[in-house]
Each structure stands twice: as C-alpha cells, then as structure tokens.
matplotlib code that plots the C-alpha trace (Angstrom):
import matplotlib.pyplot as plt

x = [0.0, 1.2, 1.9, -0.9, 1.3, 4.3, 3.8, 1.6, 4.9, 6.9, 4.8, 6.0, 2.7, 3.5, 1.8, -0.7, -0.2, 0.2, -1.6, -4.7, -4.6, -4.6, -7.9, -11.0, -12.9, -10.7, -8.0, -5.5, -3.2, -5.9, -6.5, -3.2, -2.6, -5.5, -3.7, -0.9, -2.5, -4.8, -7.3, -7.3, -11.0, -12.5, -9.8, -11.5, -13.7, -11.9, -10.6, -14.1, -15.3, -11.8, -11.4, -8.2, -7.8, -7.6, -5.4, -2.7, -2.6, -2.1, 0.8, 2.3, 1.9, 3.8, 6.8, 8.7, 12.2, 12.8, 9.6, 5.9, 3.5, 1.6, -1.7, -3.7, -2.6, -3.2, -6.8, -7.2, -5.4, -8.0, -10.3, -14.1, -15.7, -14.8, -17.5, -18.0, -17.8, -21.1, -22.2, -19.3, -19.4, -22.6, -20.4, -19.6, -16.1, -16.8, -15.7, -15.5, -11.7, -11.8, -15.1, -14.5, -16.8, -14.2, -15.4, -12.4, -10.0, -7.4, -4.7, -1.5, 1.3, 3.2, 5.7, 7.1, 3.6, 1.8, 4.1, 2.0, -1.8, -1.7, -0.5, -3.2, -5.9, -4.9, -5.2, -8.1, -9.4, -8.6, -10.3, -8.2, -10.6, -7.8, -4.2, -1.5, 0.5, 4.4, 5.1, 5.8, 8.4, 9.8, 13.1, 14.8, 15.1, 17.7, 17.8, 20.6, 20.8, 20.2, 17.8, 16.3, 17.9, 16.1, 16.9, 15.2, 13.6, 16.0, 18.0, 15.6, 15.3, 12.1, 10.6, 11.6, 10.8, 12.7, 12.7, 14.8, 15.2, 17.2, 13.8, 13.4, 9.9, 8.2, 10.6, 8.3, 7.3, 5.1, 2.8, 2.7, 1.9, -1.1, -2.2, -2.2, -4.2, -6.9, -7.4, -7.3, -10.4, -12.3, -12.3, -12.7, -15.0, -15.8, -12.1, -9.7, -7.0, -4.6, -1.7, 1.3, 4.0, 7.0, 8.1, 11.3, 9.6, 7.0, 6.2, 6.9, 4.5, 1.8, 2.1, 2.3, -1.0, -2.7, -1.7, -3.6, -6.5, -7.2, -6.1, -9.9, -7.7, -9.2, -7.1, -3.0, -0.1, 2.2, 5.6, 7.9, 9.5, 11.3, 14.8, 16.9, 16.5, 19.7, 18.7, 18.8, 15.8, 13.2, 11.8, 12.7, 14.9, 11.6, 8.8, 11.8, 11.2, 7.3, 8.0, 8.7, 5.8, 3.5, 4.4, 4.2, 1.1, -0.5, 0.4, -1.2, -3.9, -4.6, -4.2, -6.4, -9.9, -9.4, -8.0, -4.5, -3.1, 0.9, 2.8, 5.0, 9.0, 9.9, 13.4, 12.6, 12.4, 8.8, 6.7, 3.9, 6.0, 5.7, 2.3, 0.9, 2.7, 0.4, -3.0, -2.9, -1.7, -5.1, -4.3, -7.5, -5.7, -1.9, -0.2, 2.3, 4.9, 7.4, 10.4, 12.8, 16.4, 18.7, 21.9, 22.4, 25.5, 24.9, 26.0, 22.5, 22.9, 25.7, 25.7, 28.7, 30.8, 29.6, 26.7, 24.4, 21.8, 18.1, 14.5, 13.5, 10.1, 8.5, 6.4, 9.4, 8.9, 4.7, 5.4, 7.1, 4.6, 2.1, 3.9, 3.9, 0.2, -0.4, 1.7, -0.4, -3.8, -3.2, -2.1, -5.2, -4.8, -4.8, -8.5, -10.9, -7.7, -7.8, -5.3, -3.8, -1.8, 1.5, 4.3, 4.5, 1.0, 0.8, -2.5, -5.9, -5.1, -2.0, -4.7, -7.0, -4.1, -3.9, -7.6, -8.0, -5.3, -7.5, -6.4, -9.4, -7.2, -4.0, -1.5, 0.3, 3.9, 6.2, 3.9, 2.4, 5.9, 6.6, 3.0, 1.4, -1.9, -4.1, -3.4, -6.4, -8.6, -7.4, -7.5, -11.0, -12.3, -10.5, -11.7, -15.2, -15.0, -14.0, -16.2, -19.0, -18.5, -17.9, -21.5, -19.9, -21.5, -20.0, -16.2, -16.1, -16.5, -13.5, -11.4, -9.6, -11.3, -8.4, -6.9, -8.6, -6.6, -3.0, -1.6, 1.8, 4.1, 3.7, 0.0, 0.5, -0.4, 2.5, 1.0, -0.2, 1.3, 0.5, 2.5, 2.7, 1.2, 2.4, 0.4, 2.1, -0.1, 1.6, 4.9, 7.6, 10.4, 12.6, 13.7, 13.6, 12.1, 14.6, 17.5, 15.8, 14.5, 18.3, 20.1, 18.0, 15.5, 15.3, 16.5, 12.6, 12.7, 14.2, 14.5, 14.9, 16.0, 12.4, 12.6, 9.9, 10.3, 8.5, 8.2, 9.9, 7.1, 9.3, 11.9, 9.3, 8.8, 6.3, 7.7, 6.4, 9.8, 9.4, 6.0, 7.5, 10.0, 7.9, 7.9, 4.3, 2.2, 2.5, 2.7, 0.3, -0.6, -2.2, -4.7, -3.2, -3.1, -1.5, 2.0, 3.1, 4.5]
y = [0.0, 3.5, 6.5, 8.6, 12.2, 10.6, 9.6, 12.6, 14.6, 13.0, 13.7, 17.1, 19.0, 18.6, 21.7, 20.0, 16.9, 13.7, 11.3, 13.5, 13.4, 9.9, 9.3, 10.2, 9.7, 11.2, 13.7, 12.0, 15.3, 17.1, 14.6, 14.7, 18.5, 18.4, 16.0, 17.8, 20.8, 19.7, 18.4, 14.7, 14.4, 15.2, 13.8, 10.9, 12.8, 13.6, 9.3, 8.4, 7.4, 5.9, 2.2, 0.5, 0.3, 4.1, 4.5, 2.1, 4.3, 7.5, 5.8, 5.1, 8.4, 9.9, 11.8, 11.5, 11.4, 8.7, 6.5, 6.7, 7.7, 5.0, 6.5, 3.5, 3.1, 6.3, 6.5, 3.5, 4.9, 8.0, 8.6, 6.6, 9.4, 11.8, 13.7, 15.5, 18.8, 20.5, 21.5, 23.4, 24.7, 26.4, 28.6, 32.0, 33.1, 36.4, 39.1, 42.7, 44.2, 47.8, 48.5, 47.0, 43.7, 40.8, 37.3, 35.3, 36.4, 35.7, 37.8, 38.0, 39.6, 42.5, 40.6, 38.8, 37.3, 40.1, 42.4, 43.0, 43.2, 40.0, 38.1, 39.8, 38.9, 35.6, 35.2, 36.7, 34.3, 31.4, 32.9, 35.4, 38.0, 40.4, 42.0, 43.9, 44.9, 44.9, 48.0, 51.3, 53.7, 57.0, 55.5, 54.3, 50.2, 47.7, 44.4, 41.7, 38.7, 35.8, 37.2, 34.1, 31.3, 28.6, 26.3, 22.6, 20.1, 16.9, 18.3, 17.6, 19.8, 21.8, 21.4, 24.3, 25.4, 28.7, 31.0, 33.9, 37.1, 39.8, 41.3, 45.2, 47.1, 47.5, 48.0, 49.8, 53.4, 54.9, 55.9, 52.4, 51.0, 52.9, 52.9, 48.3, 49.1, 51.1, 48.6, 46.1, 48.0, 48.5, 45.1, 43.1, 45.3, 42.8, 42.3, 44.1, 46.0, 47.5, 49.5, 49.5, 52.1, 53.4, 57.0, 58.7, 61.9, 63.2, 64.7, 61.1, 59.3, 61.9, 62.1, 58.5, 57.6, 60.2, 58.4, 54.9, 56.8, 58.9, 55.0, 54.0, 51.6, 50.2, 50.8, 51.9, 50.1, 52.0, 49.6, 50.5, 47.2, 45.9, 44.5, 45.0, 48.8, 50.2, 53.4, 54.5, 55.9, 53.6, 49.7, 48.1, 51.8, 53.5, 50.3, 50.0, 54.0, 54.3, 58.0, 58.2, 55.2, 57.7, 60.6, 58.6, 57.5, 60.3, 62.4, 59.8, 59.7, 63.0, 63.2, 60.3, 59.1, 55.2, 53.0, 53.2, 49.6, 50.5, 47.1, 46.5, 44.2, 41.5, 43.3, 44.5, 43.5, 44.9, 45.0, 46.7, 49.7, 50.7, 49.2, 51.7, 54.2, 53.4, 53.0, 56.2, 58.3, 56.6, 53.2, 51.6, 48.1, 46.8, 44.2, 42.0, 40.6, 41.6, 39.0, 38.8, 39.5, 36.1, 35.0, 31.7, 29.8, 28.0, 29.0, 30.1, 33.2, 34.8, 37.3, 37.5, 36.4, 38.6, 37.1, 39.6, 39.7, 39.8, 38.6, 35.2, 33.6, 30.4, 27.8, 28.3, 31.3, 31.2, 30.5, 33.5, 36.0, 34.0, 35.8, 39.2, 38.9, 37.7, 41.0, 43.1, 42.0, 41.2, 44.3, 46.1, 49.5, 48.7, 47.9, 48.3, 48.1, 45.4, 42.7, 41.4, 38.4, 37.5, 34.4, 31.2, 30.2, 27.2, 25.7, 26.5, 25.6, 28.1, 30.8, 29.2, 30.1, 33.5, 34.1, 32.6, 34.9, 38.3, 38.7, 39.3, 38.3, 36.4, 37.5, 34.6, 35.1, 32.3, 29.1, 30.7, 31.2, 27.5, 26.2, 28.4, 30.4, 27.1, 27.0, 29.1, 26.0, 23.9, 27.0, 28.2, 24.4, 23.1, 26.3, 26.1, 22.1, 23.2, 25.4, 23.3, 20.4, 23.1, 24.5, 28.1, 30.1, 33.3, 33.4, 36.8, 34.7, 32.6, 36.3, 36.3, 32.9, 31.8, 34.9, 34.4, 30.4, 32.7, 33.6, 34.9, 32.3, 33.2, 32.4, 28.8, 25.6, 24.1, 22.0, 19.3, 17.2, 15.2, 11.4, 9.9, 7.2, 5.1, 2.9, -0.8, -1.3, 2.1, 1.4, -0.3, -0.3, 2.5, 3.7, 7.2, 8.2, 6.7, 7.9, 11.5, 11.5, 9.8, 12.3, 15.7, 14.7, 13.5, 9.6, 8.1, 5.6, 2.2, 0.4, -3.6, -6.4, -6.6, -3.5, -1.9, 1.6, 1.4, 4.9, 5.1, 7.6, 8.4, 10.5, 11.5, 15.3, 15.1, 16.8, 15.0, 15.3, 11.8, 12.3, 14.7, 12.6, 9.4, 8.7, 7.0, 8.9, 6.1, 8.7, 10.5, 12.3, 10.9, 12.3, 15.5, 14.0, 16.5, 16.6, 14.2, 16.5]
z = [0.0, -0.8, 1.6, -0.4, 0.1, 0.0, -3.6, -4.8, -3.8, -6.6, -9.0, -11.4, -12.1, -15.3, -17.7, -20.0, -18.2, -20.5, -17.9, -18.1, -21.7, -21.8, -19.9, -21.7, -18.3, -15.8, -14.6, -12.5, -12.7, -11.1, -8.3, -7.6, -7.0, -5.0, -2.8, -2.8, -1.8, 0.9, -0.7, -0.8, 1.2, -2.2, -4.9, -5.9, -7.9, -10.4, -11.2, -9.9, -13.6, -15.1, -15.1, -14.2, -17.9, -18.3, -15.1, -16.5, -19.7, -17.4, -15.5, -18.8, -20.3, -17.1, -18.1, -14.4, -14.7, -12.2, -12.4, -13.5, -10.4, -9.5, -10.2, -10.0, -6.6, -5.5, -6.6, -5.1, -1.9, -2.2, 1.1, 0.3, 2.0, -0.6, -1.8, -5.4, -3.4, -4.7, -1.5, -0.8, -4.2, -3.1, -0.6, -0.9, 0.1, -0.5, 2.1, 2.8, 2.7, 4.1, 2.5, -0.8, -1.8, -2.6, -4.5, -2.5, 0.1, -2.7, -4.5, -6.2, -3.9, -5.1, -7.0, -10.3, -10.8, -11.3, -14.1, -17.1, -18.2, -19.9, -16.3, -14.3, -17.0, -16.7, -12.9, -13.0, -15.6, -13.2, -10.3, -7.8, -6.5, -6.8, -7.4, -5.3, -8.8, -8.3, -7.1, -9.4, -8.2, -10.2, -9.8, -13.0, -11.8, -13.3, -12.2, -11.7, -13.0, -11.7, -9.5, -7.4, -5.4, -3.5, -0.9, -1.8, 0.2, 0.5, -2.1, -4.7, -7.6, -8.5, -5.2, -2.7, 0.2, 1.0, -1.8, -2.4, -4.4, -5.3, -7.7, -7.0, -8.4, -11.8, -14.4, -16.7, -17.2, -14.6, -17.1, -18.2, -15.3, -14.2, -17.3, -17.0, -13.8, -15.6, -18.4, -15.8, -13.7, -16.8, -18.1, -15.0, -12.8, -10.2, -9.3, -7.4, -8.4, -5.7, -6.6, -4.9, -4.3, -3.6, -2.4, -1.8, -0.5, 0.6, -2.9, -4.6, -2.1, -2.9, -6.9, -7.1, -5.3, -6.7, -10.3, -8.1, -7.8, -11.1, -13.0, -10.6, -8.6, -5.3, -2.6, -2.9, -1.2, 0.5, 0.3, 3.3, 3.1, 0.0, 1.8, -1.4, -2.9, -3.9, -3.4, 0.7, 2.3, 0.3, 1.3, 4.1, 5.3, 6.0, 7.6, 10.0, 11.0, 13.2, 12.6, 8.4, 8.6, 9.8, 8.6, 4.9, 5.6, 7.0, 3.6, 1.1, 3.7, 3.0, -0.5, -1.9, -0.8, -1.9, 1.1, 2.1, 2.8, 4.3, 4.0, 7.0, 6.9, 9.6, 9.4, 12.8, 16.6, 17.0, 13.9, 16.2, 16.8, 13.3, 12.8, 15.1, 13.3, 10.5, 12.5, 14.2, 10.5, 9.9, 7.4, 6.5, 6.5, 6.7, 4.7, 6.3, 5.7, 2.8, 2.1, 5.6, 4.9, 4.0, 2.7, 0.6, -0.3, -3.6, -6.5, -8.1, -5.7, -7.2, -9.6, -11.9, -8.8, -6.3, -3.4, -1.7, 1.3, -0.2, 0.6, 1.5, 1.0, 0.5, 3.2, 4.8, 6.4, 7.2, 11.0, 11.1, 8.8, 11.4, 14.3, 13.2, 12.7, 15.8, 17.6, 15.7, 16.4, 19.7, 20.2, 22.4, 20.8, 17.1, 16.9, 13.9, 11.3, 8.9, 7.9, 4.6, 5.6, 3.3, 3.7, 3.3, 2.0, -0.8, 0.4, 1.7, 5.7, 4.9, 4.2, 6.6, 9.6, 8.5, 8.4, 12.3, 13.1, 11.8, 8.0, 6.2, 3.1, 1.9, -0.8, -2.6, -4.7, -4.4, -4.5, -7.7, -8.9, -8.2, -9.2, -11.6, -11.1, -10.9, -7.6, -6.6, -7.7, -4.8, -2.8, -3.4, -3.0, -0.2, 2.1, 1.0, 2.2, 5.3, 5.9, 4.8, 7.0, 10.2, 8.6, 8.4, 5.7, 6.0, 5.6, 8.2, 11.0, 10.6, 11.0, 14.2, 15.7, 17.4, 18.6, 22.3, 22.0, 22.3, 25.1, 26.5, 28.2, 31.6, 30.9, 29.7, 32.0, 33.8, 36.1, 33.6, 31.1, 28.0, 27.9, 24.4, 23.4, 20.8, 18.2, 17.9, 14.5, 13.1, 14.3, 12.1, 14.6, 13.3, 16.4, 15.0, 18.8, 20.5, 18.9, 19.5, 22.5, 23.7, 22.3, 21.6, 24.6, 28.2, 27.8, 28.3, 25.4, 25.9, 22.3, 22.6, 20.4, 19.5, 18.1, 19.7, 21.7, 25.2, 26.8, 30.8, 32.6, 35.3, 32.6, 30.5, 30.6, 27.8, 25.6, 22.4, 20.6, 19.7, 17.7, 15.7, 14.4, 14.0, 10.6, 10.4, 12.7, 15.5, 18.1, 19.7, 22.9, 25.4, 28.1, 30.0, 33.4, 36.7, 37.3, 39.6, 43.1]

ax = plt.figure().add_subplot(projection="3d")
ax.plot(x, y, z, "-o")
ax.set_aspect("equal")
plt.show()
C-alpha cells in the first residue's frame, strides 16, 4: 500500500499533463494536485469514472524522470468518504476588505507574478478576487541577473521550500503601469485592483497615489518594506522607522480618498511599533509581511561572482509571517484596522491560519511562482469544504477565531502534562524516537532487540519530541493527566 502524500509529492505538475490526456474519463493530474495541496477528502472525484484500464494508460503516459507515479494506486489509496464537493461549491467566500466587496479572500502579492496586463488577466481568468501589482516607483530600476535562489527540500530539484530574491519594483514606465491598472479596472469590474507604491519623498509618495486613484484603482499600497532597494531611504529603510511610517502614511492619507493599505518588513524586533505608526496616521488596512532578509551559499545566488543579502520567502517562512500577525492584532490599541496576511501560503489551511489569526485576506507570490496560477482552484475548493462540513457560511466569521486560544508564556499551564502514546499497528520499529529522544530529549525511550520503543514515565517530561520525528504517525498524545509533586 502506498503513503498517499508521499507519492503525490513526486509527481512534477507537469503543464498540459500527459496522464490527463490519456484518460478520456478522468483527470488523475488534477486529483493529484488536490492532494498535494490539501485536498485529498474530495480527490477521488476527479478518477471516480476511469477504469483500471484508463489509469494504467495514465501511469504510462507519465513523463517522471525517475519513475511513473503509481496513479492506480493512488486513486485506489484515495479517502471513500470523498465527496464531489457541490455543496461546498454552493459557498460563498466572499468578504469585505476595508469596505471593498471581494469574490475570495485571494490575491497576487506584489511581485514577479503580477508584471503585465496580460499576467493579471490571466489570474483573473482562473479565479483570484484580486491583485496587489508589483510595485511602481519614479526611480529608474535595473535588475541583476540571476535574481532568485532557493533552498530545496531533501536536495531535490524543483521542489523548494525557501525561496529567495534579489527582484526590486516594476521595471516599466510609470505611465505604463497605471495605465495596466486602468485597463485592468475597466475590463474586469468585479475584481480588485490594488496598486502598490513606492516614495522617496514626501512629494513622490503623494504624486504616485494620486496616479492609483485617477487610474480607478481600489485601494494603494504603500511599500515601506522591499529588503533590497539600492537606493537609501526607500523599502525596508523607512517600515523599519514608526515616525517616516507615519508621517508617509499620513500624507497619502490626506491626498487620496481610496483605502491606504501600508505594508509593514519583519526586518525588525517589533513589527507593532511601526504598525501603530500606520493605525494612528489613519491606514484603513496593513499588509504583512514583505520577504525577511537572508543569505544563501549555492552558487545560483551569485551574480557575476559577487553574493548579496536579499529577501526570502517560501512555506518556509509562514510561521514567522504568522507571528507578526499575531503582535499586531493582539495588540489592544490597534483595533478596527484590517489585515492582509503574506508568507509562506501554498495551500488552503496556509490561508486558513492566516484568516484565524485576523487577516481578512491572503496574498500569494512564491507558491504561484513555483505552481502556476491554478493554484487558486485547490484554494478556493479546499476552504469552501471546510467550511461546509464546520456549517460556516459566512467566511467573516472565521477572521480572528483563534486569537482568544493565544496567550503569552507566563499564561501557559505548567501544572499538567500530556504522555505519548504510541500505536504498535503504526509502528515499524525505526527507532527514530529513541534515537531523539536519547540524544535531543530526556532519555525516556528504551528500544529492545524486538525492536519496539517502550516509553519510561518516570523520565518522560512530555515533551512530544518523539512524535514529531515518527515517521508514520504512530505517536500520539495521550490524556493530560497533573504533574506528579
């Protein structure tokens, strides 16, 4: 029997995928990106109607460098409870973003995906609700190349999971630019268009969202946190200054009537301090969080020789986007102020985190670099499943559910503790635990001839290291029990 995500992850997402076009009854490409994306409770729709007949041609129209995927197995493999998803299909994920009607909470970060009219038509096309576009400076911007590094998963090429670049703004004429955004708004009224900017004064700040809102954009984004301008006193320079934050923001506040959206860096101890900046210059929302400042060592990250510190993205770095959102909304004074969350997300529970958390959207760049705009299928369906079976209907109510779960550590419960428990069906004698918990842990698993870990309660500190690291789930926590005195 196959490990059902273990073997989706091989397969390539191939573009126009050959084992698709093989079966006349069935999509097994699509199954498996919803799989790989969070959505294996209702893959089986799509290789419900293929016969074993069609499935071997799709394994033998794969195009995998090392070996076919086993597709017949994984359909077979496929959850029986899966459902063709039209009840979910019947809910709305629509949701009000500083006064603006949204279809989705999803759009395209301010980034390489978003460059041109003909990109943002497309995305549109395939269902995002909406667009921060890169953002347009009146700085004359020239690029290095290469301009992107990544850092792979088990060394296996293709599939990252840190992302990094060197990328600045829009290289095209202001003029240009805006006028992408107006064609954009014209031709796709029922979308968002956000424009995002960049000042070096005052003056430039003011011109430049004035331009957003004569082009009929929705809302501006004020970017105070590129980590690799060339030019001082722009990015990353001002969103780690409260006062040029506010002062910024109050001037475009002034100037424009459309919603002002300042984007804040995690280049800084205290993303709050500057947040508040923004909140009390009046911002109608705040983006967080640009790319976080990074080195890397291979040699895709050199440019004619020479390496440089730039931005870093990818899943790798959600936990951390997930933290800066946290400071802000728990952050008593900053109330009524809105939240576009950024970092990390690939899949629907990705967005799903940020939305418990208070976003009221999510921005994607670098899974949509890596994947491609059809993404937003698996995201749209797999949080409309969810919110199905919880029987939520309205997407608002998910915003900022488990902010009262949070607490600071002093708060936390240290009178209890949680045992694990381990699964002798599930376990294959690995002795992964052991190993950790005997030399990253507290010595509380004995591992005999029999090759079967058995956890000593009396060293035990429960601190589930030993789940983590168990290959195939055999782990789990027991019932919290007191302390013993």
């Amino acid at each position: 029997m196959i490990h059902l995500n273990e073997e989706a992850a091989r397969c390539l997402l191939c573009a126009d995928a050959p084992c698709s076009k093989a079966c006349r009854n069935a999509d097994p490409a699509r199954a498996i990106r919803a799989v790989r994306f969070g959505n294996e409770a209702i893959a089986r729709q799509w290789v419900a109607q293929a016969d074993d007949g069609e499935l071997e041609a799709a394994e033998k129209a794969c195009i995998h460098y090392d070996r076919p995927i086993r597709i017949k197995e994984i359909a077979k493999a496929l959850p029986l409870s899966s459902r063709p998803g039209e009840a979910s299909g019947e809910i709305s994920l629509a949701i009000d973003f500083c006064g603006i009607r949204c279809e989705n909470p999803f759009f395209l970060a301010s980034s390489a995906v978003c460059t041109n009219y003909e990109m943002v038509a497309r995305a549109f096309e395939a269902g995002w609700a909406g667009v921060f576009y890169k953002t347009i400076c009146l700085q004359e911007i020239r690029e290095v190349s290469p301009r992107f590094d990544a850092v792979y998963e088990n060394g296996r090429q293709g599939d990252f999971y840190g992302f990094r670049n060197m990328e600045q703004l829009s290289e095209n004429p202001v003029e240009m630019d805006f006028d992408i955004l107006k064609r954009l708004k014209q031709n796709f009224p029922t979308k968002i268009v956000v424009a995002s900017i960049m000042g070096q004064k005052e003056e430039e700040w003011i011109e430049l969202a004035k331009m957003a809102e004569e082009a009929g954009c929705d809302a501006v984004e004020l970017n105070f946190s590129c980590p690799q301008m060339r030019l001082a006193g722009m990015g990353s320079d001002v969103g780690q200054d409260p006062e040029l934050v506010t002062f910024y923001t109050a001037f475009v506040k002034r100037n424009v009537k459309i919603p002002v959206i300042p984007k804040m860096t995690p280049n800084i101890a205290h993303i709050s301090q500057p947040a508040l900046g923004a909140y009390f210059a009046g911002a109608d929302a705040i983006s967080a969080i640009n790319t976080i400042k990074s080195v890397t060592m291979g040699d895709g990250s050199e440019v004619n020789g020479c390496q440089t510190g730039s931005g870093y993205s990818g899943r790798a770095v959600k936990p951390i986007a997930l933290r800066h959102i946290l400071a802000m909304a728990k952050n008593p004074i900053m109330k009524n102020i809105q939240y576009s969350g950024i970092g990390g997300i690939e899949t629907w529970r990705d967005a799903l985190e940020f939305i418990q958390l208070g976003c009221r959207n999510v921005q994607v760049c670098t899974a949509v670099m890596q994947y491609g705009y059809r993404i937003i299928d698996d995201l749209i369906l797999g949080l409309q499943n969810y919110m199905a079976e919880r029987g939520i209907s309205n997407l608002a109510d998910l915003v900022g559910e488990l902010l009262p779960k949070f607490y600071l550590p002093h708060d936390l419960d240290r009178d209890t503790i949680v045992y694990p428990k381990i699964d002798r069906e599930k376990c294959i004698g690995c002795g992964r635990c052991y190993t950790s918990c005997a030399d990253g842990g507290h010595q509380a698993i004995s591992f005999g001839e029999d090759r079967q870990p058995r956890v000593n309660g009396s060293k035990c500190v429960g601190c589930l290291l030993c789940r983590l690291v168990c290959p195939t789930g055999a782990i789990t926590p027991a019932k919290r029990v007191h302390k013993k005195s």
